[in-house]
Each structure stands twice: as structure tokens, then as C-alpha cells.
C-alpha positions as CSV (number, residue, x, y, z in Angstrom):
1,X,5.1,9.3,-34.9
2,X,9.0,8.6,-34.3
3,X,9.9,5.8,-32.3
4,X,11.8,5.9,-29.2
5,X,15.2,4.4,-29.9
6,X,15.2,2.7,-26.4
7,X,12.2,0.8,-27.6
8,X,13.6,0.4,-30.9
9,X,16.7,-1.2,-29.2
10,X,14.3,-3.8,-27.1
11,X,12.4,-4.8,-30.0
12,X,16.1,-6.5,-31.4
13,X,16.3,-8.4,-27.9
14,X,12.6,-10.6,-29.3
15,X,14.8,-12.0,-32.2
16,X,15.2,-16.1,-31.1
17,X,18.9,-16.9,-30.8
18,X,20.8,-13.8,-31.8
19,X,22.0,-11.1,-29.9
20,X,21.9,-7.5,-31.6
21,X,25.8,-5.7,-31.0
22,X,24.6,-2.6,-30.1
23,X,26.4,0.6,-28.4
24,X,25.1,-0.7,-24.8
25,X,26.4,-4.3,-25.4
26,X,29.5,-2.6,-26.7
27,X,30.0,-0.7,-24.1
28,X,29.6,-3.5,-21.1
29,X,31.8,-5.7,-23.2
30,X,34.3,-3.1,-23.8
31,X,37.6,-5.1,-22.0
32,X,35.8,-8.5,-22.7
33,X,36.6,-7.3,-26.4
34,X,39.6,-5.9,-25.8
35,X,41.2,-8.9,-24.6
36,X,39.7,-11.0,-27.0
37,X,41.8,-8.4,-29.7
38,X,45.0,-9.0,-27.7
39,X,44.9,-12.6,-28.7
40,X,45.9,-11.1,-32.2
41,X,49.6,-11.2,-31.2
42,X,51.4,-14.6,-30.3
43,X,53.2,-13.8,-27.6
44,X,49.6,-12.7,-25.9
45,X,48.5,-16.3,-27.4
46,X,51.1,-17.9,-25.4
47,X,50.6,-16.2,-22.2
48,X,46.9,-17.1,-22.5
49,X,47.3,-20.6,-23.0
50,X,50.3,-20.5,-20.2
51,X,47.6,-19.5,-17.9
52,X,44.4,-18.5,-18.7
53,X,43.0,-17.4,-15.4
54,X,46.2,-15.7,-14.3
55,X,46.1,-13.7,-18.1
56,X,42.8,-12.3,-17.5
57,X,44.1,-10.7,-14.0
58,X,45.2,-8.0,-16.3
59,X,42.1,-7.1,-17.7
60,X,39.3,-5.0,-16.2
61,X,35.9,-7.7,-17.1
62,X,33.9,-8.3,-14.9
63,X,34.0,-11.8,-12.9
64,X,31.2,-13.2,-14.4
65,X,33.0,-12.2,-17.9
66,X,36.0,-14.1,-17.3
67,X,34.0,-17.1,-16.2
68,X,32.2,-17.2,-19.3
69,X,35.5,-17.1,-21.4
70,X,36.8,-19.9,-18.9
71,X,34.0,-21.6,-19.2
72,X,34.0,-21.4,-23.3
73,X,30.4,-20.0,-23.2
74,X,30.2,-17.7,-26.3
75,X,26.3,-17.3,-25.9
76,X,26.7,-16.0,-22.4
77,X,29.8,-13.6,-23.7
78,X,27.3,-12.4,-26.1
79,X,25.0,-11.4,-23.2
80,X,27.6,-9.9,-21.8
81,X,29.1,-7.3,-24.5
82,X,31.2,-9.6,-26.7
83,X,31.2,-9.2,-29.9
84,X,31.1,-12.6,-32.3
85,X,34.2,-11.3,-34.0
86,X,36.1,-10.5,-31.5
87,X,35.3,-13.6,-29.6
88,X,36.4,-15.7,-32.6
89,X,40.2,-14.8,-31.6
90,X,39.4,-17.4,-28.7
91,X,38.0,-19.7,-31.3
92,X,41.2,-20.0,-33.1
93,X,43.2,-19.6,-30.5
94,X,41.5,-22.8,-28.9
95,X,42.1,-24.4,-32.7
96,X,38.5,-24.5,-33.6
97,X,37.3,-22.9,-37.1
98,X,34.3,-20.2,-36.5
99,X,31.6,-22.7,-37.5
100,X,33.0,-25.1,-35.0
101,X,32.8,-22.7,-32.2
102,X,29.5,-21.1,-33.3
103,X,28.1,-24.7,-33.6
104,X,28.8,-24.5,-29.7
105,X,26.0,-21.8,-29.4
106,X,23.5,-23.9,-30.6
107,X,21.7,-27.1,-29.4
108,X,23.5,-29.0,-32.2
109,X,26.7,-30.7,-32.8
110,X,28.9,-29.5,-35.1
111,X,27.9,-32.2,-38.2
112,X,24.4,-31.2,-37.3
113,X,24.9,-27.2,-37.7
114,X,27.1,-27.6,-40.7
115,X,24.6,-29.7,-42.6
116,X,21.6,-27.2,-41.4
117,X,23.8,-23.9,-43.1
118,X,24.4,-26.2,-46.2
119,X,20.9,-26.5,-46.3
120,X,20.1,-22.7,-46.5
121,X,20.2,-22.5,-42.7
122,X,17.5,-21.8,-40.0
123,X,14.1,-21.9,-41.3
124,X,12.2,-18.7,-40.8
125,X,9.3,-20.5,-39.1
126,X,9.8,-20.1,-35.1
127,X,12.5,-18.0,-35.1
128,X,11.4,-14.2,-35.9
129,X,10.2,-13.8,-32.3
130,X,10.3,-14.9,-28.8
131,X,6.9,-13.2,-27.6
132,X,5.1,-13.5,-30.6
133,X,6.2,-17.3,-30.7
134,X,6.6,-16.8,-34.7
């Protein structure tokens, strides 16, 4: 019997930690990303650090999508449509390497996350699924 891809889709939401980019993340993240991109060019960079609230009044996000980015909460940008990638523009801009900022997503500090990935990273044990508790 073939799967429902809506079910298929919520079965990647049980995985501890990580958020799945799928086509509905992309599109509610769609000018989270986009500004995220614009960061590319230095003149946007200086803008942005000119006045980060005032450089987001010309982007379509949501509220709650500029107060993540404000806020520096990657994980809740995740929830909201951003894309890791994308997002890492902000990283940079900021002066932080990606493993810096992604060590903000976790419940480590950055010595602590960069000694776990040296280590082979995550173990599997606990962190396959949320329901199952596996």
C-alpha cells in the first residue's frame, strides 16, 4: 500500500533535534530566506548591522520571524521556514563560524559541541525519535 505523503512528511517532524527543510517549511520561510540571501552583498551587510530592526521593515516575514532573527534563535527560524544555509549568512555576518552558531542550537557550549562532532557526533541512542523515546 503507498503511503500518504502528508504522513510521510509528519513522520520527519519525530526525529529529536532536527528539522526536515521540506516544500511547506520552504514555503512559510520563503522572505525569512530571502533576506537571509541579501546578506550576500556588503552593502545589505552594512545596512543590517546599521539597523537591524529598521532593515527587516523591508521584508515581508512575519513578526514572529523577525523576532527570532533579532533574537538570534536559529532553532525557532528553523520552525519557522529557515533554511540552515541560508541562515548561516547571519552567522557570518554576526562573525561567528557555522559550528559556533549551530553550537547555539544545542544545549551545549561551543567547546562542548565541537569536542562531541570530533568525537563522531550524536550517539544514535535517544535521538531517532521523540514518540518512540529511542
Amino acid at each position: 500500500m503507498k503511503q500518504d505523503i502528508h504522513e510521510y512528511l509528519a513522520e520527519l517532524e519525530d526525529i529529536p533535534g532536527t528539522r526536515v527543510f521540506t516544500a511547506a517549511r520552504a514555503r512559510r520561510g520563503y522572505w525569512l530566506n530571502q533576506f537571509a540571501m541579501s546578506l550576500m552583498k556588503p552593502e545589505n551587510r552594512e545596512r543590517w548591522k546599521a539597523g537591524e530592526r529598521q532593515y527587516l521593515e523591508d521584508w515581508p516575514m512575519t513578526a514572529e520571524q523577525k523576532e527570532a532573527i533579532l533574537a538570534r534563535d536559529y532553532n525557532r527560524c528553523l520552525d519557522l521556514g529557515g533554511n540552515v544555509y541560508f541562515l548561516a549568512k547571519v552567522f557570518s555576518t554576526d562573525g561567528l563560524s557555522f559550528a559556533e552558531a549551530v553550537s547555539t542550537m544545542t544545549d551545549m557550549s561551543f567547546p562542548e559541541y565541537r569536542d562531541m562532532m570530533l568525537q563522531g557526533g550524536r550517539p544514535p541512542e535517544g535521538n531517532r525519535s521523540i514518540k518512540g523515546g529511542y
